[in-house]
C-alpha positions as CSV (number, residue, x, y, z in Angstrom):
1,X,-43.9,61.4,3.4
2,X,-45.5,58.2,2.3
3,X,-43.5,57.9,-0.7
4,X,-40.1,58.7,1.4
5,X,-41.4,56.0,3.8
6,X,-41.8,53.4,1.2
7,X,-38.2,54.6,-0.1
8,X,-37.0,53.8,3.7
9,X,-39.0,50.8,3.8
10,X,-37.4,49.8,0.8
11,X,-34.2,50.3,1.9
12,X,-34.0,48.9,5.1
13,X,-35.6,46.0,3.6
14,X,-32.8,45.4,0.9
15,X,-30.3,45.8,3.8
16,X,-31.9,43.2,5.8
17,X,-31.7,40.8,2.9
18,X,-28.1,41.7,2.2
19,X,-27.7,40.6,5.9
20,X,-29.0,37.5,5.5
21,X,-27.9,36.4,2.4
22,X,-24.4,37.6,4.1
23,X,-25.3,35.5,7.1
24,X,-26.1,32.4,5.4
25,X,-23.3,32.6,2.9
26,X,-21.0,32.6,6.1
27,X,-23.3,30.0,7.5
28,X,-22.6,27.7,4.7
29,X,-19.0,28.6,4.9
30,X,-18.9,27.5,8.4
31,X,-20.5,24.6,7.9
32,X,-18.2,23.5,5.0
33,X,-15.4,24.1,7.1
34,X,-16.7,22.4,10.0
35,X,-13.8,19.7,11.2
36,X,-15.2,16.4,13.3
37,X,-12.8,14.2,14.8
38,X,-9.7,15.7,12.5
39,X,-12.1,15.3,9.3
40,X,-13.3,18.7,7.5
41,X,-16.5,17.9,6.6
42,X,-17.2,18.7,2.3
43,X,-20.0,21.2,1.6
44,X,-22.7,19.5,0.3
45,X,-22.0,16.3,2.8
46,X,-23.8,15.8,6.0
47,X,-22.4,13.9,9.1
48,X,-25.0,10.8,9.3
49,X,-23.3,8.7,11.5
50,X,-19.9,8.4,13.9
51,X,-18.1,5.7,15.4
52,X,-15.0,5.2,17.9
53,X,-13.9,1.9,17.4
54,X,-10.6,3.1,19.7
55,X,-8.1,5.1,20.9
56,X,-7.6,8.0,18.5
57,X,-9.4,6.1,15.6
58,X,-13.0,7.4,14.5
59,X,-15.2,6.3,11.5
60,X,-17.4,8.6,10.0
61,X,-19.9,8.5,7.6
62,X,-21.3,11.0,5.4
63,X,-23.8,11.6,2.7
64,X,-24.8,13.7,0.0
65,X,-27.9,14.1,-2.5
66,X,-27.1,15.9,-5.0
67,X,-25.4,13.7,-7.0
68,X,-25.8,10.8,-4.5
69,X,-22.7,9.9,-2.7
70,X,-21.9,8.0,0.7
71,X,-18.7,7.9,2.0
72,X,-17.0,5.9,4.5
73,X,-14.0,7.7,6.5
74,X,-11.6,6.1,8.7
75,X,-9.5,8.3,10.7
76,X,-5.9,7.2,12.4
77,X,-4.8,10.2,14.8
78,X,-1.4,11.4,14.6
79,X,-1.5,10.9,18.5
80,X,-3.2,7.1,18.9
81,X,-1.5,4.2,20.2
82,X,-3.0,1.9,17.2
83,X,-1.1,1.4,14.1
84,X,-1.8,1.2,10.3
85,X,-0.6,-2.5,9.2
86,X,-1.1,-4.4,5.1
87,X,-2.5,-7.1,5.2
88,X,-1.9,-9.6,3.0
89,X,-4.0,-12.1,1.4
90,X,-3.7,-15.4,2.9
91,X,-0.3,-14.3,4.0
92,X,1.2,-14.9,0.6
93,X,1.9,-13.5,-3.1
94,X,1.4,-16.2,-4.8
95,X,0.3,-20.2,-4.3
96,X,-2.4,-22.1,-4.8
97,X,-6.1,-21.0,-5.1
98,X,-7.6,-19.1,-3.7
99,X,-5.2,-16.2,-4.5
100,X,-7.3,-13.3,-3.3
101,X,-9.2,-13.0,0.4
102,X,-11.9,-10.5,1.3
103,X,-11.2,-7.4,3.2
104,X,-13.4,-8.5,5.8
105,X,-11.5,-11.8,6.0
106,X,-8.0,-10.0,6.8
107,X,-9.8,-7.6,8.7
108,X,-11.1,-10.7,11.3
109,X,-7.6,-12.3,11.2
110,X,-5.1,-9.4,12.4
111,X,-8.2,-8.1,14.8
112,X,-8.2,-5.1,13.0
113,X,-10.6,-2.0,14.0
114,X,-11.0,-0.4,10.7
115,X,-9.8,-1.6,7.3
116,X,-10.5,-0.6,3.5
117,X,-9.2,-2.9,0.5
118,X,-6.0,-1.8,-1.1
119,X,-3.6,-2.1,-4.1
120,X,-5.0,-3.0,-7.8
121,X,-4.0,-6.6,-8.7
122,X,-2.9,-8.8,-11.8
123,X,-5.5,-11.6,-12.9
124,X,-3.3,-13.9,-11.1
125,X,-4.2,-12.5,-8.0
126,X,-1.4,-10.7,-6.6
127,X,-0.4,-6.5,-5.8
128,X,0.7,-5.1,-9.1
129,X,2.6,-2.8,-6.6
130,X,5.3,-3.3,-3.9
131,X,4.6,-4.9,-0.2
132,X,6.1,-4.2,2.9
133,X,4.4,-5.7,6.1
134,X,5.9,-4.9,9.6
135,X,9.3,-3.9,8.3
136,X,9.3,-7.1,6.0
137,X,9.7,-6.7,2.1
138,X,7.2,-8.8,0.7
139,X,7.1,-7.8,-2.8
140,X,9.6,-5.3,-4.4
141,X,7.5,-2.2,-6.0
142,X,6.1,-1.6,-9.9
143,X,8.3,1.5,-11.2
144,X,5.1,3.1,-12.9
145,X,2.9,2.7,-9.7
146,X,3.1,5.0,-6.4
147,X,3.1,4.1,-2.9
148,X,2.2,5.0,0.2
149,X,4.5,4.1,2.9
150,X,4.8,4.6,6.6
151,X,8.5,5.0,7.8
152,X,10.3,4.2,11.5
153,X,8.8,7.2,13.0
154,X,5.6,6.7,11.9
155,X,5.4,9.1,9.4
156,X,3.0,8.5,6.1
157,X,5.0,9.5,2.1
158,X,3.9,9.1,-0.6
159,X,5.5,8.6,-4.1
160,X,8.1,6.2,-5.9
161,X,9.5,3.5,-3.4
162,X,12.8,2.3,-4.2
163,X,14.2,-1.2,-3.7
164,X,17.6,-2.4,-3.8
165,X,18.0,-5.7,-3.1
166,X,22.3,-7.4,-3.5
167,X,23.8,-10.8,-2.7
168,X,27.3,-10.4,-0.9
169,X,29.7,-13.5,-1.6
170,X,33.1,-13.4,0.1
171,X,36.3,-15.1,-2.3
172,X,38.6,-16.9,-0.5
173,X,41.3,-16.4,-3.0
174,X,41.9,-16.8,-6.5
175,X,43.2,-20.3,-7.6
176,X,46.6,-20.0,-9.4
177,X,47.8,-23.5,-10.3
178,X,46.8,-27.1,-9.1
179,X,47.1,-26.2,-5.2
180,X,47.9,-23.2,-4.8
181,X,46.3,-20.3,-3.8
182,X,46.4,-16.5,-3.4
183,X,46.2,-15.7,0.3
184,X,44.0,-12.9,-0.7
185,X,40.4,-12.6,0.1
186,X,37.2,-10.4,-1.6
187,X,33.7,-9.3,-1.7
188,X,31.5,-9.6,-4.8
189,X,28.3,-7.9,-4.6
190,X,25.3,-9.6,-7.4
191,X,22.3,-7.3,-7.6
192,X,18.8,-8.2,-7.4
193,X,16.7,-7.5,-10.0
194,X,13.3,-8.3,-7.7
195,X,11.5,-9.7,-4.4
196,X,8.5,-12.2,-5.0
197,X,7.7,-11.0,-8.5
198,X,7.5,-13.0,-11.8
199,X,11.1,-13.5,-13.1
200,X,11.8,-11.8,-16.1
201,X,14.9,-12.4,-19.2
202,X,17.8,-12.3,-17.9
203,X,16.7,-11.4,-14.5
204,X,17.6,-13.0,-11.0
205,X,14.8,-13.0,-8.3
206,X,14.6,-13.7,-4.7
207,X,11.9,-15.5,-3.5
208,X,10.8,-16.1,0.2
209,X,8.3,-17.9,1.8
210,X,5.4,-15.1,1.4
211,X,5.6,-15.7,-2.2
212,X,4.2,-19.2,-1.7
213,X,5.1,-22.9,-1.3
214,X,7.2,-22.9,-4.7
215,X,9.0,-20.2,-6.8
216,X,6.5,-21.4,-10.0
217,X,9.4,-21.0,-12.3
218,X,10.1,-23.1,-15.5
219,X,14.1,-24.2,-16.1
220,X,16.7,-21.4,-15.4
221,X,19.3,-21.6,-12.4
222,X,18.1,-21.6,-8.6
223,X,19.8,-21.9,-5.4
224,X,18.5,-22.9,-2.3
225,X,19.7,-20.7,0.6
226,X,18.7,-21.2,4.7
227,X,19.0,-17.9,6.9
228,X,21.6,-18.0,9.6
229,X,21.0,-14.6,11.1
230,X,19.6,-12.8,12.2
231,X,16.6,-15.5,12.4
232,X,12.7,-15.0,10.5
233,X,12.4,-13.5,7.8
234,X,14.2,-10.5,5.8
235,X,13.6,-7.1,7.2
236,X,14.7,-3.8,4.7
237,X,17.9,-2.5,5.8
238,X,19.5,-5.2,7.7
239,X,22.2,-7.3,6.5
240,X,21.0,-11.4,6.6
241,X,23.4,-14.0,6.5
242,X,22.4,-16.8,4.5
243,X,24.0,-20.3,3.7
244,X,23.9,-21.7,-0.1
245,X,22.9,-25.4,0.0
246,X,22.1,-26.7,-3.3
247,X,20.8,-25.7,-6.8
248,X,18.1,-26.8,-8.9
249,X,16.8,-26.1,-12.3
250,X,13.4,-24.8,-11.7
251,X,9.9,-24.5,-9.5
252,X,11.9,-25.0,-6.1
253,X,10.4,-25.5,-3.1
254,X,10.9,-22.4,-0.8
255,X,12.4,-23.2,2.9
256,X,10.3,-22.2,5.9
257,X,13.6,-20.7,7.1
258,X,15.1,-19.8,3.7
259,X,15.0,-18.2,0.2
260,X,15.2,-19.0,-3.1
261,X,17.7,-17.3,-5.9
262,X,16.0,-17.9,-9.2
263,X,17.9,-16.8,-12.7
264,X,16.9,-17.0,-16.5
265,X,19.2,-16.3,-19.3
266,X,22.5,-14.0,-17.8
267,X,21.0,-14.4,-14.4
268,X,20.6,-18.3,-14.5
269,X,24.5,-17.6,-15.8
270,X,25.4,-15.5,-13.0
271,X,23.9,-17.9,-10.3
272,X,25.8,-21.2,-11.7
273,X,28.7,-19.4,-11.9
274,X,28.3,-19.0,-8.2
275,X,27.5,-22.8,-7.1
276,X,30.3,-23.7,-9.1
277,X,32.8,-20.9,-7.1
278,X,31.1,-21.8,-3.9
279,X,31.4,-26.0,-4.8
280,X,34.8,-25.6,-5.8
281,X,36.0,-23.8,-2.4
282,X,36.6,-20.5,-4.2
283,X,33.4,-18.2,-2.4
284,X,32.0,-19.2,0.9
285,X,29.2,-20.8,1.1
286,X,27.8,-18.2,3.2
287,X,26.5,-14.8,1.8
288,X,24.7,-11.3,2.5
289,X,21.5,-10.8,1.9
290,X,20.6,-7.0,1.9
291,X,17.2,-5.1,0.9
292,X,17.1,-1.1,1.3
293,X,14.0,0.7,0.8
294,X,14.5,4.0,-0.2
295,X,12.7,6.1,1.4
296,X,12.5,3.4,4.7
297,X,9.7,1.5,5.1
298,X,7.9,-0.4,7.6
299,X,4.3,-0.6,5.7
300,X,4.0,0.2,2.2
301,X,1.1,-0.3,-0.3
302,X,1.5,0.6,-3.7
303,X,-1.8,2.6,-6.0
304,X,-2.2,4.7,-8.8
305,X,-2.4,7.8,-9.4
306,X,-1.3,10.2,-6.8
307,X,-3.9,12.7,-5.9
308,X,-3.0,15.5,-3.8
309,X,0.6,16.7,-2.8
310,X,1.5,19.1,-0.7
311,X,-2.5,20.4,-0.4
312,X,-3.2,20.6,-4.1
313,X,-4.9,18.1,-6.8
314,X,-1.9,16.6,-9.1
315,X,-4.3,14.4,-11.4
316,X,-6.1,15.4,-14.6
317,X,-6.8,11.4,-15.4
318,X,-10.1,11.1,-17.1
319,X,-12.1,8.7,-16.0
320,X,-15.9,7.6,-15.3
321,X,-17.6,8.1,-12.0
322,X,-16.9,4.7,-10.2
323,X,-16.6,3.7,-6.3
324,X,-13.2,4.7,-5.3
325,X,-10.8,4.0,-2.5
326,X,-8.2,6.9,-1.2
327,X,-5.4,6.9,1.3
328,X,-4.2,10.1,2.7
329,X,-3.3,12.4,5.3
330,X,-4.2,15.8,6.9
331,X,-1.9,18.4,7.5
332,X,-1.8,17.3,11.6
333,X,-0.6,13.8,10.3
334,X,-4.0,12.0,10.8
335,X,-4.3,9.3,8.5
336,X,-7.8,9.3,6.0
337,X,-8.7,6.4,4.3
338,X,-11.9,6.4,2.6
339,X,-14.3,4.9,0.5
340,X,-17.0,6.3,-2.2
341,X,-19.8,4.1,-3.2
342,X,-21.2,4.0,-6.6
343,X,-22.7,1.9,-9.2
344,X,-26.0,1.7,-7.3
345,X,-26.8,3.7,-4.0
346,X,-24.6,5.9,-5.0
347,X,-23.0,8.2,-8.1
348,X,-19.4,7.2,-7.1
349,X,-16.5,9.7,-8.3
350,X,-13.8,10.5,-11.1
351,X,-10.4,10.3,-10.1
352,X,-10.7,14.3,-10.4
353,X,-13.6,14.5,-8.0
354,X,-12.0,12.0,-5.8
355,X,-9.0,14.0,-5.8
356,X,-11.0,17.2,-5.0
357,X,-12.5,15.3,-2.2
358,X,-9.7,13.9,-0.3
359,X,-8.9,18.0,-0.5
360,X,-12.0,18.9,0.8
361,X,-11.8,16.3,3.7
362,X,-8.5,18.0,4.8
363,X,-5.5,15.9,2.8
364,X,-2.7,17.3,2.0
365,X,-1.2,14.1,0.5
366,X,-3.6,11.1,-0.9
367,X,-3.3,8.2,-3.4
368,X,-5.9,6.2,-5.7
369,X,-6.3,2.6,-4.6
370,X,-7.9,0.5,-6.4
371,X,-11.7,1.1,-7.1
372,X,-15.2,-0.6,-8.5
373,X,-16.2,-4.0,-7.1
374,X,-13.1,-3.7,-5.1
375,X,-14.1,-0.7,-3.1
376,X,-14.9,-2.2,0.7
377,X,-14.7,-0.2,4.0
378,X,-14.7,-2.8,7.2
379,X,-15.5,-1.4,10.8
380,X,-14.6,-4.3,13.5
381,X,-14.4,-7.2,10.7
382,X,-18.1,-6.0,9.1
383,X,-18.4,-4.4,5.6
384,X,-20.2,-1.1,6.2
385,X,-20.2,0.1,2.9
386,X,-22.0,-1.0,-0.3
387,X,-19.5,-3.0,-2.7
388,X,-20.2,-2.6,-6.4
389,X,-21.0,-6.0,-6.6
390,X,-24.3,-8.2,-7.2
391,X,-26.3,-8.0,-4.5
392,X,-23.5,-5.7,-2.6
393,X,-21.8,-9.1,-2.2
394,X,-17.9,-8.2,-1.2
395,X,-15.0,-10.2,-3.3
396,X,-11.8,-10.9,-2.6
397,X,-8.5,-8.7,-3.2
398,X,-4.8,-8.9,-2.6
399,X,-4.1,-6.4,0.5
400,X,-6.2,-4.5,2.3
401,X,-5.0,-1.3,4.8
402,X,-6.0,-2.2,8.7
403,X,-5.8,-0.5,11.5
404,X,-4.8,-2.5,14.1
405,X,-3.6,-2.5,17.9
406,X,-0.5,-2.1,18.6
């Protein structure tokens, strides 16, 4: 009797711990799957602190030890009355110094109630990817690069962006002898080859005043235009009437209420040949200006590399653990962006790990912006996070993502 006792006891005891290793396997499970605020929170992480900064915006902030990570989440729901904007630095591409503005800087300027730094940027200081800003192309995107892009309904893509950007000049008629002329009139349409970029051979670039002061070209053709209508500046898909005035040879100033054209080599070509049609009475002096986006944008920020589509990780990019910043969305259409500190308080992420995380925090669509000392999460104008920086000190950047009132 004892020894079947003992056999009993030994039973029910290994049942019992079945049941709780069973119960705290679908503790954990519960835990990891535990959503706050339309953020799943990663096993592993803990919830350490949680702000509402305003209508269907939250900002959470989690941690974990093992390795040591703290992350900064910004949520925009699908449902709040706020709006994602990108900012800018200093308002322009290009100009003089300084060519780069903190996070918390923009963040202060458009009022903004939560904002994390965006796109990577060239050592002259501006987006290496495209820029659109209310509706407004501000710099036409980088083939290679991504972008994440918030259309007229509000809903977030991401992927390639495409620009195409043509000049529309109407022909009066043809000139057939001394004074006459054919009767006849035609359209001849000039494409684009970029929007506040650097000017490349043979290339013809338009250049507005959020590029800067000047186009900061050497030689080549360039004419002046002013914008009839509709009035301000270009918006993608609407057709802008704009009058030719002059042309100069080179580092033109750009109107307040006007564009540049800027050509080298068979652009610069292309251009004069223009001036002298539109000099000589044979094009009107007034043109179409036209920019499509494709797929339509009213905010776009550009990153590399995409890392989740459609729920599942797309990037096997080696890399060392670093601070990262991501972009993203949830399956609901609540807008993640988030930041990983590293390179001190914390271990920071791979591109594969920050991929798996976005995952993990509910995105079924997310993109790499850029990382390191860039890395800054803002709440209300004030850097929460800890940018990889000497003495956490933040620097600037070219564009940030806000979230601002509408």
């Amino acid at each position: 009797m004892v020894v079947r006792g003992r056999r009993w006891s030994r039973r029910r005891g290994g049942a019992v711990a079945f049941l709780l290793v069973l119960l705290a396997v679908q503790t954990m499970s519960s835990a990891s799957s535990r959503w706050v605020d339309g953020v799943r929170i990663p096993a592993g992480y803990r919830l350490v602190a949680r702000h509402h900064p305003g209508t269907g915006v939250w900002h959470l902030v989690l941690r974990r030890s093992h390795p040591g990570e703290v992350l900064n989440v910004g949520v925009l729901q699908r449902t709040s009355p706020n709006a994602l904007r990108v900012i800018l630095s200093n308002g322009r591409v290009a100009g003089p110094a300084p060519r780069t503005e903190r996070t918390s800087s923009m963040c202060r300027r458009v009022d903004c109630l939560v904002a994390v730094n965006g796109d990577f940027f060239t050592d002259a200081g501006a987006p290496v990817g495209g820029v659109v800003d209310g509706g407004e192309p501000v710099r036409s995107p980088n083939p290679s690069r991504s972008q994440f892009v918030i259309g007229p309904t509000g809903k977030p893509r991401v992927g390639p962006l495409q620009m195409a950007i043509t000049l529309t000049s109407t022909y009066s008629g043809v000139p057939t002898g001394l004074f006459k002329r054919t009767p006849t009139s035609q359209t001849k349409t000039t494409p684009i080859d970029g929007l506040n970029v650097i000017r490349g051979s043979d290339d013809i670039v338009v250049y507005t005043p959020r590029y800067g002061p000047t186009t900061e070209t050497k030689k080549g053709t360039e004419l002046i235009a002013r914008i009839v209508s509709p009035a301000g500046p270009l918006h993608t898909g609407v057709d802008t009437t704009v009058q030719l005035i002059s042309q100069r040879t080179g580092g033109s100033s750009i109107p307040a209420d006007g564009v540049v054209l800027s050509g080298q080599g068979d652009g610069a070509a292309t251009l004069a040949a223009l001036w002298r049609d539109v000099r000589t009475g044979v094009a009107t002096a007034q043109a179409t200006l036209r920019v499509n986006a494709d797929p339509a944008a009213v905010e776009s920020v550009g990153g590399k590399p995409v890392l989740v589509r459609d729920g599942k990780r797309v990037t096997s990019s080696r890399s060392i653990r670093a601070p990262r910043t991501m972009i993203g969305w949830t399956a609901s259409g609540d807008v993640l962006m988030v930041t990983a500190d590293g390179r001190g308080n914390a271990a920071g992420l791979t591109v594969v790990e920050a991929a798996d995380l976005m995952r993990a925090l509910g995105a079924v669509y997310a993109l790499n912006l850029d990382g390191g000392g860039s890395t800054t999460f803002v709440l209300g104008g004030r850097v929460v996070n800890h940018p990889a920086n000497s003495g956490y000190r933040e620097r600037g950047v070219a564009v940030s993502v806000a979230i601002v009132p509408k």
